[in-house]
MOPAC internal coordinates of N, CA, C and O (Angstrom, degrees):
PM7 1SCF
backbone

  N    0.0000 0     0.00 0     0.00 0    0    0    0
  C    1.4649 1     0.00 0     0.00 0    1    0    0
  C    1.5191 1   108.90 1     0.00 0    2    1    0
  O    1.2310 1   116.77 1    -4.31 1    3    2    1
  N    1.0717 1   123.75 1   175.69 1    3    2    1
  C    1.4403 1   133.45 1  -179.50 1    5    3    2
  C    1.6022 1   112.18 1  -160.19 1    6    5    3
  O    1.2310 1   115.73 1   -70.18 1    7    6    5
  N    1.3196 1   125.71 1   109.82 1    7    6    5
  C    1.0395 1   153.13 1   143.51 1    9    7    6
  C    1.4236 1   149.14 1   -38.67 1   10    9    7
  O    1.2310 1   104.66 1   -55.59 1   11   10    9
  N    1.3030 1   145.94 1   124.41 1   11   10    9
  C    1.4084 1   134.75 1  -144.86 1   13   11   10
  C    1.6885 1   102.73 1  -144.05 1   14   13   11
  O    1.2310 1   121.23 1   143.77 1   15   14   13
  N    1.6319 1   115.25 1   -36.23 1   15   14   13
  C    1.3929 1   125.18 1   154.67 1   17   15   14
  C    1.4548 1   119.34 1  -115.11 1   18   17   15
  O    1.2310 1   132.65 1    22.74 1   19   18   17
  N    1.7836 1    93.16 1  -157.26 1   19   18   17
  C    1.8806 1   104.78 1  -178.33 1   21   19   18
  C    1.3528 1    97.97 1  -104.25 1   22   21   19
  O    1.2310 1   118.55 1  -107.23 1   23   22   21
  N    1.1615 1   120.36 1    72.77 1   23   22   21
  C    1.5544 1   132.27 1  -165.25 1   25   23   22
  C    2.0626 1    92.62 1  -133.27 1   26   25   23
  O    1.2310 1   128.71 1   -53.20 1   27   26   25
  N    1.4518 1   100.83 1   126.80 1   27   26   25
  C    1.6454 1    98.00 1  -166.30 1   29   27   26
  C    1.6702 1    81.33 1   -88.85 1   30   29   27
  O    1.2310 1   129.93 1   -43.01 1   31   30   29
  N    1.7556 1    98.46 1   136.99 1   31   30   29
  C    1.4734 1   110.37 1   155.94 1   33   31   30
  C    1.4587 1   112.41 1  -122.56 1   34   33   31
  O    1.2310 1   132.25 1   -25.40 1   35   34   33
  N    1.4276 1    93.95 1   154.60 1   35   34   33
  C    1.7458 1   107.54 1  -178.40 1   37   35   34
  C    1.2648 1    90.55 1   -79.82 1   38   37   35
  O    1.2310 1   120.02 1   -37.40 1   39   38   37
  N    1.9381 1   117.57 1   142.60 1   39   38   37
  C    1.6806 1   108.60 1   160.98 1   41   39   38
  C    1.3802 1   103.05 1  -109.18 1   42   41   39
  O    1.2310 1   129.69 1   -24.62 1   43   42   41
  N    1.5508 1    98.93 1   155.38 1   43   42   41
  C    1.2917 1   101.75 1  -177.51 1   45   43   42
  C    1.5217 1   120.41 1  -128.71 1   46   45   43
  O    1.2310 1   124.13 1    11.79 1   47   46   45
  N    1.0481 1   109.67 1  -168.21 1   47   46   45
  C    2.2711 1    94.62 1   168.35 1   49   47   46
  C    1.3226 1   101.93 1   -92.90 1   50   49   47
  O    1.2310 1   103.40 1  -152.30 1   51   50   49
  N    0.9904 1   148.13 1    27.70 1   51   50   49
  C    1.2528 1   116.66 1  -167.36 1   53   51   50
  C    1.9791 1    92.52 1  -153.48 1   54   53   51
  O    1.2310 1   122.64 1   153.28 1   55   54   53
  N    1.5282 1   112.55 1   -26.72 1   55   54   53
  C    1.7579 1   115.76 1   170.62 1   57   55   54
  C    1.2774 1    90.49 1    91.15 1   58   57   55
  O    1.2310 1   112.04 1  -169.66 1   59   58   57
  N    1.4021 1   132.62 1    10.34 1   59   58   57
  C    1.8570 1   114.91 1   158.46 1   61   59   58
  C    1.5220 1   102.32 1  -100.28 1   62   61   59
  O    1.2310 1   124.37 1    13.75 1   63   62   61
  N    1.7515 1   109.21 1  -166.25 1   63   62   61
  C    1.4946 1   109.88 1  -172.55 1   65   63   62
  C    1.4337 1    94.96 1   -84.36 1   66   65   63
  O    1.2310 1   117.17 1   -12.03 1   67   66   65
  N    1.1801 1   122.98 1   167.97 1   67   66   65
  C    1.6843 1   151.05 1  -141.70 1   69   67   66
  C    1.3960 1    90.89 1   -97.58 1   70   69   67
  O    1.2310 1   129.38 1   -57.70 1   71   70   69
  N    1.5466 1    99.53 1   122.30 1   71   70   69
  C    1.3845 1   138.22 1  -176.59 1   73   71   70
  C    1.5651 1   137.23 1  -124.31 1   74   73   71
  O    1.2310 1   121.50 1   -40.09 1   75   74   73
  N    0.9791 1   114.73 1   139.91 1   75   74   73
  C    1.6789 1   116.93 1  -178.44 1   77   75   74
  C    1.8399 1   106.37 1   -42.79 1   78   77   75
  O    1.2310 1   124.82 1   160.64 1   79   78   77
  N    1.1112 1   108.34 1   -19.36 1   79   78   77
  C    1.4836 1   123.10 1  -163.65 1   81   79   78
  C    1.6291 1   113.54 1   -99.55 1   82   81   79
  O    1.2310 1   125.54 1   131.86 1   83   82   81
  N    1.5521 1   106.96 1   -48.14 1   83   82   81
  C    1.3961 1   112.31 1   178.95 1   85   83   82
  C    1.4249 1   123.28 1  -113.39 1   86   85   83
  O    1.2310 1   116.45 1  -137.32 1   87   86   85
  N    1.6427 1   124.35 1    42.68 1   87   86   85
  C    1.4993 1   149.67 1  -176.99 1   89   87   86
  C    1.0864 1    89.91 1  -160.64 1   90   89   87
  O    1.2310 1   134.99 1   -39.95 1   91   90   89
  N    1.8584 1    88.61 1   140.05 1   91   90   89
  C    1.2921 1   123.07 1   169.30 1   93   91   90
  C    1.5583 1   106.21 1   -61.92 1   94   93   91
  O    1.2310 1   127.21 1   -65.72 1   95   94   93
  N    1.5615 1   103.73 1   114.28 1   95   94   93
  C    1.3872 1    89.12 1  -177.05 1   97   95   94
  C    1.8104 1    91.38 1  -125.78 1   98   97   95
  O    1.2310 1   123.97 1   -31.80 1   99   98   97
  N    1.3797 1   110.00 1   148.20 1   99   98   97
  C    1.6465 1   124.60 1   179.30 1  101   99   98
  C    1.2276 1   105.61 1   -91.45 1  102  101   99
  O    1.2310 1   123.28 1   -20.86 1  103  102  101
  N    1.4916 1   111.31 1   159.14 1  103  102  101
  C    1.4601 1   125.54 1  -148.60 1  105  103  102
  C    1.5660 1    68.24 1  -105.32 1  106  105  103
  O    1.2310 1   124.42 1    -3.32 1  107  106  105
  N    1.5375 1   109.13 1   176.68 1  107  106  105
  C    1.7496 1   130.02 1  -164.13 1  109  107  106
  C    1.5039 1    71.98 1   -80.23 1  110  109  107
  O    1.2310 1   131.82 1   -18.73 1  111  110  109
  N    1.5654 1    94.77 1   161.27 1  111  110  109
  C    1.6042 1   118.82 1   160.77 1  113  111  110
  C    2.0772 1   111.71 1    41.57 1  114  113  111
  O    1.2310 1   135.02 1  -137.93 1  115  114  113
  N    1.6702 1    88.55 1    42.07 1  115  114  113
  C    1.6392 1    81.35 1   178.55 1  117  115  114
  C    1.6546 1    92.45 1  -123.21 1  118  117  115
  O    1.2310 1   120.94 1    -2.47 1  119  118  117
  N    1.5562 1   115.80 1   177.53 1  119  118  117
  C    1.2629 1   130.17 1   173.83 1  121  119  118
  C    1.4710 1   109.27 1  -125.14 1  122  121  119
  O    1.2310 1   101.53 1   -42.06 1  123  122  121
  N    1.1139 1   151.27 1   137.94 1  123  122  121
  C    1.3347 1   145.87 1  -155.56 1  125  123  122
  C    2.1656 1   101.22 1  -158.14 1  126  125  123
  O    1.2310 1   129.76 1   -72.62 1  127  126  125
  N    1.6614 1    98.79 1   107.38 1  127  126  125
  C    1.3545 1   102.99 1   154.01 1  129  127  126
  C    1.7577 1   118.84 1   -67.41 1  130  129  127
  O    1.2310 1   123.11 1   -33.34 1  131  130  129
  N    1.0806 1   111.64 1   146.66 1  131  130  129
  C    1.4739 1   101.60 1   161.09 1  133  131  130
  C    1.6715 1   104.88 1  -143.13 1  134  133  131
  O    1.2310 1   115.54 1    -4.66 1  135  134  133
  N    1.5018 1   126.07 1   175.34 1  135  134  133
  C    1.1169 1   158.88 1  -167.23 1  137  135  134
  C    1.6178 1   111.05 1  -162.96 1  138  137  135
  O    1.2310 1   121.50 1   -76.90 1  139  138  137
  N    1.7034 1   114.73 1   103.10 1  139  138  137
  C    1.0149 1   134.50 1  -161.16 1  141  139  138
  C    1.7881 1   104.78 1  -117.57 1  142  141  139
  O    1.2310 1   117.51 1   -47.73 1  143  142  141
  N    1.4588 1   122.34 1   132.27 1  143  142  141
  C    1.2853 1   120.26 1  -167.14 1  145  143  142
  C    1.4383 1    94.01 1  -133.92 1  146  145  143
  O    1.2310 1   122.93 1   -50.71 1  147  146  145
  N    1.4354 1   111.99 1   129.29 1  147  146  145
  C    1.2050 1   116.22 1  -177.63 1  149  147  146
  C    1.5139 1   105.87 1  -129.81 1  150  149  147
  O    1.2310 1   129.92 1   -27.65 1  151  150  149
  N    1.6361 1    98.48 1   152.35 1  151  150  149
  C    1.7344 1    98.26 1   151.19 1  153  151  150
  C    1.9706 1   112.96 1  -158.03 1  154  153  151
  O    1.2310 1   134.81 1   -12.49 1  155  154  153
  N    1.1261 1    88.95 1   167.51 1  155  154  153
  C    1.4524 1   107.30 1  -175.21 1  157  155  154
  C    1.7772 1    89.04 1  -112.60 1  158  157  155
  O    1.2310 1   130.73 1    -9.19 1  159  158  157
  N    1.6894 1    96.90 1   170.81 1  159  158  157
  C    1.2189 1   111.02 1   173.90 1  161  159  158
  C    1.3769 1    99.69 1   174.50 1  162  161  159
  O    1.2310 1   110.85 1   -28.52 1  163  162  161
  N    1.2525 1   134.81 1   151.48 1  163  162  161
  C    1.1458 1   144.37 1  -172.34 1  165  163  162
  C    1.3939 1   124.62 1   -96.15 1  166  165  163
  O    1.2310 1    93.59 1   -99.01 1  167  166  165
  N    1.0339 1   163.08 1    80.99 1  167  166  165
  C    1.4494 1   164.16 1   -97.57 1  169  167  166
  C    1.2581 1   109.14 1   -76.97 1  170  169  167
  O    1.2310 1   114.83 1   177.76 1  171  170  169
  N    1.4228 1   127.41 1    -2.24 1  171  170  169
  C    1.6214 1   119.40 1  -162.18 1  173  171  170
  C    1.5158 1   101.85 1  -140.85 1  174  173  171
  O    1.2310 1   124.97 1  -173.30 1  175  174  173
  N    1.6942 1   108.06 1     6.70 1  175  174  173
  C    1.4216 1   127.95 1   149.86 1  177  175  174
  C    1.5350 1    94.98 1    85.36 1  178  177  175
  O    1.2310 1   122.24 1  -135.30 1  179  178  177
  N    1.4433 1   113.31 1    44.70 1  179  178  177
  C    1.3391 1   111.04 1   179.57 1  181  179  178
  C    1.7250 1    89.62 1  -110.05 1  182  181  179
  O    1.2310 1   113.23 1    50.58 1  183  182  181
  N    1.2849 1   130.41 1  -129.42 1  183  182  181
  C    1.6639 1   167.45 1  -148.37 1  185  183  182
  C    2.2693 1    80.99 1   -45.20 1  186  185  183
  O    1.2310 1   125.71 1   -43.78 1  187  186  185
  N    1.1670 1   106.63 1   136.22 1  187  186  185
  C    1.5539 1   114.05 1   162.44 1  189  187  186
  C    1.4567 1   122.58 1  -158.42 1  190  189  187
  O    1.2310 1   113.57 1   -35.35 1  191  190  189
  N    1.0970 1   129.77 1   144.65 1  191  190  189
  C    1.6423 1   145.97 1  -170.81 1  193  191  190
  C    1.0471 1   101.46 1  -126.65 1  194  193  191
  O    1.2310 1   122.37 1   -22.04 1  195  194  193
  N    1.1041 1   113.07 1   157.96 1  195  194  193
  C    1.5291 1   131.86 1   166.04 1  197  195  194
  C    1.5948 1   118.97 1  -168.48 1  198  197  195
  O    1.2310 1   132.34 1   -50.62 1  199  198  197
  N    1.3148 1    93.77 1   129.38 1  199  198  197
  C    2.0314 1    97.03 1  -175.72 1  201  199  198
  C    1.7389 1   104.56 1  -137.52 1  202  201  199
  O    1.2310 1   125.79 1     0.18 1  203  202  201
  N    1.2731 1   106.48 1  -179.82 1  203  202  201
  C    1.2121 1   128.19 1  -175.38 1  205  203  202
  C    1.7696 1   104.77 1  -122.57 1  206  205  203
  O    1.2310 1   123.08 1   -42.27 1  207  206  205
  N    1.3807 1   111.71 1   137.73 1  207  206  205
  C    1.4731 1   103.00 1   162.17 1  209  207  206
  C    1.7026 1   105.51 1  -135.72 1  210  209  207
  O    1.2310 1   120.13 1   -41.59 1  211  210  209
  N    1.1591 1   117.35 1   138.41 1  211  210  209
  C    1.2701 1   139.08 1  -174.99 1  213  211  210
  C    1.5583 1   144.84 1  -121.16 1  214  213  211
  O    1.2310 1   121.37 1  -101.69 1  215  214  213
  N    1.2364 1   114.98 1    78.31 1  215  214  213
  C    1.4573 1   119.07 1  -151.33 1  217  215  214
  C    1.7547 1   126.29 1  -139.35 1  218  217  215
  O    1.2310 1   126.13 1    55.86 1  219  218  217
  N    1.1422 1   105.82 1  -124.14 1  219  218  217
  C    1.6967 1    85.10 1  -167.18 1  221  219  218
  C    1.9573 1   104.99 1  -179.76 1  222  221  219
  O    1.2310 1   119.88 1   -97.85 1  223  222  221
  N    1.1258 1   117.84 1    82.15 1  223  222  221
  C    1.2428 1   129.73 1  -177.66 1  225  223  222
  C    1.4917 1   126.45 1  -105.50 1  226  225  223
  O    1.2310 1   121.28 1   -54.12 1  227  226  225
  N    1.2491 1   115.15 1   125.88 1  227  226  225
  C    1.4893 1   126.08 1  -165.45 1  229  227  226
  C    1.5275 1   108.94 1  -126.39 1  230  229  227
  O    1.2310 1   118.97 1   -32.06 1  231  230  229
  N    1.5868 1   119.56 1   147.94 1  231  230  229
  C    1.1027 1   136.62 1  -177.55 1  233  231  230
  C    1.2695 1   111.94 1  -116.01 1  234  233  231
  O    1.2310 1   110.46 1   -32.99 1  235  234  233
  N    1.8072 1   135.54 1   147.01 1  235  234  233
  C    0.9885 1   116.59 1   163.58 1  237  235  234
  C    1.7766 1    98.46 1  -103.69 1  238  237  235
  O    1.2310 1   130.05 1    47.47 1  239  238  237
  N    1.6720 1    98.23 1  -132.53 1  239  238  237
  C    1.5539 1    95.58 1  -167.77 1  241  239  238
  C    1.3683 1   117.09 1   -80.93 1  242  241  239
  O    1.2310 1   113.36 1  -172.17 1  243  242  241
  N    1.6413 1   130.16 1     7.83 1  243  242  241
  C    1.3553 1   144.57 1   167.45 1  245  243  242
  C    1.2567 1   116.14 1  -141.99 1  246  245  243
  O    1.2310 1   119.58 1   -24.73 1  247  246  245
  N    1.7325 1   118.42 1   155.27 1  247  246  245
  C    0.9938 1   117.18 1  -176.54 1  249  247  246
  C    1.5997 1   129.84 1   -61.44 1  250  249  247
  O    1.2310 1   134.31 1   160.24 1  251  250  249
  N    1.1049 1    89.93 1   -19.76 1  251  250  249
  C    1.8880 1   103.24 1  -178.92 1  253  251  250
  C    1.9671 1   105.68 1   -67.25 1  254  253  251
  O    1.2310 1   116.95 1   173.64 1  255  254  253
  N    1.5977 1   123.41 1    -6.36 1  255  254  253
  C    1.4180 1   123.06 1  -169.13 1  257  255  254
  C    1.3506 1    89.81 1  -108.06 1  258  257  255
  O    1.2310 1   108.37 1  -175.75 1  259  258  257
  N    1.2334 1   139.34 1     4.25 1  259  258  257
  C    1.5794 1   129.81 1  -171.23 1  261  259  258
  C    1.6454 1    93.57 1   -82.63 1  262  261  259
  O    1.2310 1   131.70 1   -44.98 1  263  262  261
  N    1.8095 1    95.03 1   135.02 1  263  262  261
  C    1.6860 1    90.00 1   177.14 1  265  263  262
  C    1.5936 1    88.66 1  -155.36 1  266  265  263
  O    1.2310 1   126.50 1    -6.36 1  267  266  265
  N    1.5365 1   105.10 1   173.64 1  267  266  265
  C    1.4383 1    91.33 1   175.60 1  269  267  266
  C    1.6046 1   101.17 1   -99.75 1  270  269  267
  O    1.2310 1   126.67 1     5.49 1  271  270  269
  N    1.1582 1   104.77 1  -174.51 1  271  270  269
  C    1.8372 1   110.27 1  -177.57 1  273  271  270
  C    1.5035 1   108.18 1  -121.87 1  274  273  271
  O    1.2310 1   127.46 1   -60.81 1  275  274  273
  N    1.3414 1   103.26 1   119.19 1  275  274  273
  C    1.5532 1   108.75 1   172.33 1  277  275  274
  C    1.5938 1   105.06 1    57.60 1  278  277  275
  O    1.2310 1   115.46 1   -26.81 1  279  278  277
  N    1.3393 1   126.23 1   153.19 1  279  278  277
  C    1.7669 1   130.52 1   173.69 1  281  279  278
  C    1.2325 1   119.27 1   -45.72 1  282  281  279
  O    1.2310 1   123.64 1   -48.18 1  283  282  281
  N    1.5592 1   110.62 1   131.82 1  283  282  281
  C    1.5410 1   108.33 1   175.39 1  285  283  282
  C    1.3551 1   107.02 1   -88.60 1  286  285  283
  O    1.2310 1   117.37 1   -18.13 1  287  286  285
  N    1.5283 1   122.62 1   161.87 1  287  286  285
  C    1.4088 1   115.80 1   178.89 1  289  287  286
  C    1.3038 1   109.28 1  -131.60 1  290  289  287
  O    1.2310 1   127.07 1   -53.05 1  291  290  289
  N    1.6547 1   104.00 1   126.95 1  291  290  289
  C    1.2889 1   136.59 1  -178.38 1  293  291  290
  C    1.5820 1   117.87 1   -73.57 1  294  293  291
  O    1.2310 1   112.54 1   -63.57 1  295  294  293
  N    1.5019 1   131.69 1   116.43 1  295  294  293
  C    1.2661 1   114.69 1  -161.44 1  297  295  294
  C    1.6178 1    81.31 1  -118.35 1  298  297  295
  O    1.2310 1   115.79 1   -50.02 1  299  298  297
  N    1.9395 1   125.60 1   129.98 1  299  298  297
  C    1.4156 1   101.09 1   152.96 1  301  299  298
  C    1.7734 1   113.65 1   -92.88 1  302  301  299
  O    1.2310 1   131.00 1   -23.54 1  303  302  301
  N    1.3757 1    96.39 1   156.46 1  303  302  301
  C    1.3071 1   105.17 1  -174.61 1  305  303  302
  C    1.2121 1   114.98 1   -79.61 1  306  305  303
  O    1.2310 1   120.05 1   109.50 1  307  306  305
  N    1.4059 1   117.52 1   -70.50 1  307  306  305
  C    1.5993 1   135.88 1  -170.55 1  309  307  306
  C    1.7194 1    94.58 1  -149.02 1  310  309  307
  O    1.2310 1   125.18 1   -15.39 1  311  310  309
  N    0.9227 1   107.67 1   164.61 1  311  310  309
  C    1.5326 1   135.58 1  -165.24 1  313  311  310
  C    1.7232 1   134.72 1  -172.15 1  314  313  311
  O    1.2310 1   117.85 1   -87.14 1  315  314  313
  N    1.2115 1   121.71 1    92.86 1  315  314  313
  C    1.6878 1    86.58 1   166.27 1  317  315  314
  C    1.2045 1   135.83 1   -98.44 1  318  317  315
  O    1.2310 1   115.39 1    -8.68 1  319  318  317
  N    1.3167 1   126.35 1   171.32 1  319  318  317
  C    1.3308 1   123.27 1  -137.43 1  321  319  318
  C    1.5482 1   111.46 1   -71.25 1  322  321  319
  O    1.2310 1   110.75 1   161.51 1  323  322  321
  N    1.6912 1   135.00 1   -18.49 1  323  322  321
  C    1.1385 1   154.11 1   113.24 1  325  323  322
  C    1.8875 1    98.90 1    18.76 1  326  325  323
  O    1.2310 1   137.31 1   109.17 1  327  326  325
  N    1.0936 1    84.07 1   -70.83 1  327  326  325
  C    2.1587 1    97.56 1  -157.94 1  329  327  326
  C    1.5026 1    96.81 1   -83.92 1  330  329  327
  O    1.2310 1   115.15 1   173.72 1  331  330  329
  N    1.0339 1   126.80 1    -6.28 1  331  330  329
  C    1.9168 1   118.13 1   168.53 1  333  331  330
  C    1.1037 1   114.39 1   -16.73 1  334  333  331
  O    1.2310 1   117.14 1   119.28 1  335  334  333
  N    1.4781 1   123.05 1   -60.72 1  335  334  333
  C    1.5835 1   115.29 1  -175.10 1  337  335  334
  C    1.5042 1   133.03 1   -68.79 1  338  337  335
  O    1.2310 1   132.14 1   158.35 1  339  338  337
  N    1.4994 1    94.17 1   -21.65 1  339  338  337
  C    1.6462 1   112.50 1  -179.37 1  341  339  338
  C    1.4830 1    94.63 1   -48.28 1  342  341  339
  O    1.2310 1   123.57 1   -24.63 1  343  342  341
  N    1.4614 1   110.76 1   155.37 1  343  342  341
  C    1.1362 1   122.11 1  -174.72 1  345  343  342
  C    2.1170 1    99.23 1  -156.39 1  346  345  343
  O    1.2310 1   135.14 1   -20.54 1  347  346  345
  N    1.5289 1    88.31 1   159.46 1  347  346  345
  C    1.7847 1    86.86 1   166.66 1  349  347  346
  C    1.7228 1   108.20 1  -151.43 1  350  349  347
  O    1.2310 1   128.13 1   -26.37 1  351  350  349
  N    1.2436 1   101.96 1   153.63 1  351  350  349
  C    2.0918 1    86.32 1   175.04 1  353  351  350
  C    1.4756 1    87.38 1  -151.49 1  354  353  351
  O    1.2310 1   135.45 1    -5.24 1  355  354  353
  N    1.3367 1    87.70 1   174.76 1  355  354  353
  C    1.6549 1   117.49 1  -175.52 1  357  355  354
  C    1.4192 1   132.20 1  -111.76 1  358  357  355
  O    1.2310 1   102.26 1   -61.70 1  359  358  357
  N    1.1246 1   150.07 1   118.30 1  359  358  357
  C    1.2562 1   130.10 1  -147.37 1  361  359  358
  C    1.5670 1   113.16 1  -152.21 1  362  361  359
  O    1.2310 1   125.13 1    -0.12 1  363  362  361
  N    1.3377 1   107.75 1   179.88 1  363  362  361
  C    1.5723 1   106.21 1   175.48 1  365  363  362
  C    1.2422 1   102.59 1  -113.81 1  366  365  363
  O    1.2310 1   119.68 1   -44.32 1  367  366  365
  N    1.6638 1   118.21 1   135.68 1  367  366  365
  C    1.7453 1   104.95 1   159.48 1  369  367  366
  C    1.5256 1    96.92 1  -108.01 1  370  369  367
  O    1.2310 1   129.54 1   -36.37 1  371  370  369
  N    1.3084 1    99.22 1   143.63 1  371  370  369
  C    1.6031 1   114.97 1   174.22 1  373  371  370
  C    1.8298 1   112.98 1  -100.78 1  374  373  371
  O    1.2310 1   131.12 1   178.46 1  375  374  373
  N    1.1741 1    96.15 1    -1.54 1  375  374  373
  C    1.4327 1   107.97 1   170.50 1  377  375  374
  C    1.3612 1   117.69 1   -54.68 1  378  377  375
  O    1.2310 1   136.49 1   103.50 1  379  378  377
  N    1.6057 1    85.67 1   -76.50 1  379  378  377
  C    1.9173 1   121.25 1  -178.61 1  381  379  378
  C    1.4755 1   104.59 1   -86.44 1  382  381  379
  O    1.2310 1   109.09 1   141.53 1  383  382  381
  N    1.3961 1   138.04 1   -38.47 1  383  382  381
  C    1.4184 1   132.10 1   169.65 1  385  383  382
  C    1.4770 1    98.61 1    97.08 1  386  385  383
  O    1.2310 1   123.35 1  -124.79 1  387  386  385
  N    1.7587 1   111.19 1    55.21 1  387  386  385
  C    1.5856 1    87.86 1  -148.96 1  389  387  386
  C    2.2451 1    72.70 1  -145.85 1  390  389  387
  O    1.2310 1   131.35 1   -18.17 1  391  390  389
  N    1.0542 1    95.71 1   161.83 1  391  390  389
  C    2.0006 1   116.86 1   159.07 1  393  391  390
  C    1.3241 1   102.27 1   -88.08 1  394  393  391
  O    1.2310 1   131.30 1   -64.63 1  395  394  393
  N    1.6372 1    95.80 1   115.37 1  395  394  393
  C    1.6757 1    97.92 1   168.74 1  397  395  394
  C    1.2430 1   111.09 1  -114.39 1  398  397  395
  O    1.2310 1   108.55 1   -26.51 1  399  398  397
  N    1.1698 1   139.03 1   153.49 1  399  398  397
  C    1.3823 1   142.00 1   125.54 1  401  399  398
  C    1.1531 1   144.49 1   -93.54 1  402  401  399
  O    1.2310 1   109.16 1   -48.66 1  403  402  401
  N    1.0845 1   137.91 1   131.34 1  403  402  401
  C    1.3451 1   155.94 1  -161.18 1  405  403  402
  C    1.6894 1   117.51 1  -127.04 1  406  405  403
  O    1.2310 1   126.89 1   -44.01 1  407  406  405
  N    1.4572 1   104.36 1   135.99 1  407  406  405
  C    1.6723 1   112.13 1   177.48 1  409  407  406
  C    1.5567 1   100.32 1  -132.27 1  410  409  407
  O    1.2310 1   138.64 1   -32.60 1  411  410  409
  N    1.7245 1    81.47 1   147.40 1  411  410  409
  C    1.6187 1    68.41 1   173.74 1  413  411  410
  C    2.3043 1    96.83 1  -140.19 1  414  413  411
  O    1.2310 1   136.43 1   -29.87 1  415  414  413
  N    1.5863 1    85.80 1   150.13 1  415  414  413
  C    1.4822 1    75.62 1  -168.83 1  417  415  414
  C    1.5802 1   123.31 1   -93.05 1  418  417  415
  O    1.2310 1   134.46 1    74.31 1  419  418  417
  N    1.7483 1    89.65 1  -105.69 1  419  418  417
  C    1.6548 1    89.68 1   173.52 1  421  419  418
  C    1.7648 1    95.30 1  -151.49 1  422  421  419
  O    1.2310 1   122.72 1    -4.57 1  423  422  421
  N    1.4534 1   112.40 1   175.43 1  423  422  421
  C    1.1174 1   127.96 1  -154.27 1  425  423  422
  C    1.8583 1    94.41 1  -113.06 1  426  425  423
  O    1.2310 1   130.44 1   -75.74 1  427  426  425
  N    1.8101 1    97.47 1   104.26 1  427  426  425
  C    1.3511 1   122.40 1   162.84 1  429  427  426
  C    1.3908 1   107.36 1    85.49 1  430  429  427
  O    1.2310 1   125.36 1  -146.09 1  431  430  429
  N    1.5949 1   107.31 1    33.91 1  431  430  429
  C    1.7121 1   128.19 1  -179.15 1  433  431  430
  C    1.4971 1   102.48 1  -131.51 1  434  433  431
  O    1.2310 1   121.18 1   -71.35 1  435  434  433
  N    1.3779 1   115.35 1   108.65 1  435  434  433
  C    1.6923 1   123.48 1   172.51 1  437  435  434
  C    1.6498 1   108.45 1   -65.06 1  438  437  435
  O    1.2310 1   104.66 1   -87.20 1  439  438  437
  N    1.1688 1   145.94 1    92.80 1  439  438  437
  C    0.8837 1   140.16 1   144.24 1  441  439  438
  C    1.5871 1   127.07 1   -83.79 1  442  441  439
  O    1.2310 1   117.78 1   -39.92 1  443  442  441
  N    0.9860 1   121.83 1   140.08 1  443  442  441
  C    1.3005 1   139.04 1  -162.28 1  445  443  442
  C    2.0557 1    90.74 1  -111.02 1  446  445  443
  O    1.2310 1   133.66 1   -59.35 1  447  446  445
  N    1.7570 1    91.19 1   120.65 1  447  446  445
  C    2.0811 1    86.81 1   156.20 1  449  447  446
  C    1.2074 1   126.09 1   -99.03 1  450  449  447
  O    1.2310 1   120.71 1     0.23 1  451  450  449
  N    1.1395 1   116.26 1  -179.77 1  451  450  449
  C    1.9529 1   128.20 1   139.55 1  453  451  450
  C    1.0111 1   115.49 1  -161.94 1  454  453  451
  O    1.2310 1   123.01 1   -33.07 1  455  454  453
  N    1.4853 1   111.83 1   146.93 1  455  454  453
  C    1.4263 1   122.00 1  -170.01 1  457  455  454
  C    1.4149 1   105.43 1  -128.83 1  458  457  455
  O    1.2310 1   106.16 1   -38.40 1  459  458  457
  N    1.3735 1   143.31 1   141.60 1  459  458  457
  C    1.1503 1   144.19 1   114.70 1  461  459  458
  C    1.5349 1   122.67 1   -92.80 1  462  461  459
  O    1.2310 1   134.34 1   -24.29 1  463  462  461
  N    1.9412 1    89.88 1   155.71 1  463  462  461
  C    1.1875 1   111.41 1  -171.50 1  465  463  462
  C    1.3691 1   125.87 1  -125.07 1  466  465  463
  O    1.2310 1   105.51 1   -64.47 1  467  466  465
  N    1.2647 1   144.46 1   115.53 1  467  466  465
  C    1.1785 1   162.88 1  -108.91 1  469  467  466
  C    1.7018 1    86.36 1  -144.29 1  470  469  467
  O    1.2310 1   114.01 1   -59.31 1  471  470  469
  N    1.4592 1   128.94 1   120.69 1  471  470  469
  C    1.6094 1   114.33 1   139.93 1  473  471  470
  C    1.4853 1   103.36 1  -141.03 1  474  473  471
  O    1.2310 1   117.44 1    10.95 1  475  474  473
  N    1.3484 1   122.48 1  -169.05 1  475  474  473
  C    1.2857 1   142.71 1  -173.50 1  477  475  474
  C    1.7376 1   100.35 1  -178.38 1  478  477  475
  O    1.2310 1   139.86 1   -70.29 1  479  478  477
  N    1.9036 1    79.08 1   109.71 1  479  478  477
  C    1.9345 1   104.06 1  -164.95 1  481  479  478
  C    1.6416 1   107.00 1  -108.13 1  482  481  479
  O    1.2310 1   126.76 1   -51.58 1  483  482  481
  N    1.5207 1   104.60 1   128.42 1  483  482  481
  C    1.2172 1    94.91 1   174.90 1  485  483  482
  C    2.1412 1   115.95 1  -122.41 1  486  485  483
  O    1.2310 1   117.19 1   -34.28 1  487  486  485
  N    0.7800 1   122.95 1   145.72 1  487  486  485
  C    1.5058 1   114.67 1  -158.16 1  489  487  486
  C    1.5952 1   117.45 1  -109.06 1  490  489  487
  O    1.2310 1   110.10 1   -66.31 1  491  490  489
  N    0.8902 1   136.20 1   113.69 1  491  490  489
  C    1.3550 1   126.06 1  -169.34 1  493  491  490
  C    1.5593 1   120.46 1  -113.43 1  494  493  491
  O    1.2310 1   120.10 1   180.00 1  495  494  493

């Protein structure tokens, strides 16, 4: 995704809004660790962040039971002092039944993201 304010966006695979298609979405009745790697960067290769998020999201038999479990934890990596406000979180949509993430930047700063996503799903 790429960013222009402090406006939180969902990222996705694909750079449209968050879809059955481009979110991690869990099968009914599964439990899913994840390990989420993010970064910001500023388009002209100035201001950059980078964090980790780490957590634990479960579905029951519809998408509306997807929630996460207990706090995920946000590690920042490196940063300069520029990107302070940048921020990122982790979340449940009960919409899509899916792990989202979201960044949010700063106001009249192009930052450019990427995220990878790491899980290990188990189904019950």
């Amino acid at each position: 995704a790429s960013t222009t304010d402090a406006t939180t966006t969902v990222l996705s695979t694909t750079g449209a809004a968050a879809a059955a298609t481009n979110q991690v979405v869990l099968a009914n009745n599964s439990a899913l660790y994840f390990i989420a790697r993010i970064v910001g960067t500023v388009t002209n290769g100035g201001d950059v962040k980078s964090w980790t998020i780490e957590g634990t999201i479960k579905r029951g038999n519809t998408a509306g039971t997807t929630a996460l479990v207990g706090s995920t934890i946000t590690n920042l990596i490196a940063a300069n002092t520029g990107a302070a406000s940048w921020t990122v979180a982790a979340a449940a949509n009960t919409s899509l039944g899916c792990l989202q993430i979201s960044v949010t930047g700063q106001a009249a700063v192009g930052i450019r993201w990427a995220c990878e996503v790491q899980t290990v799903e188990a189904t019950f």
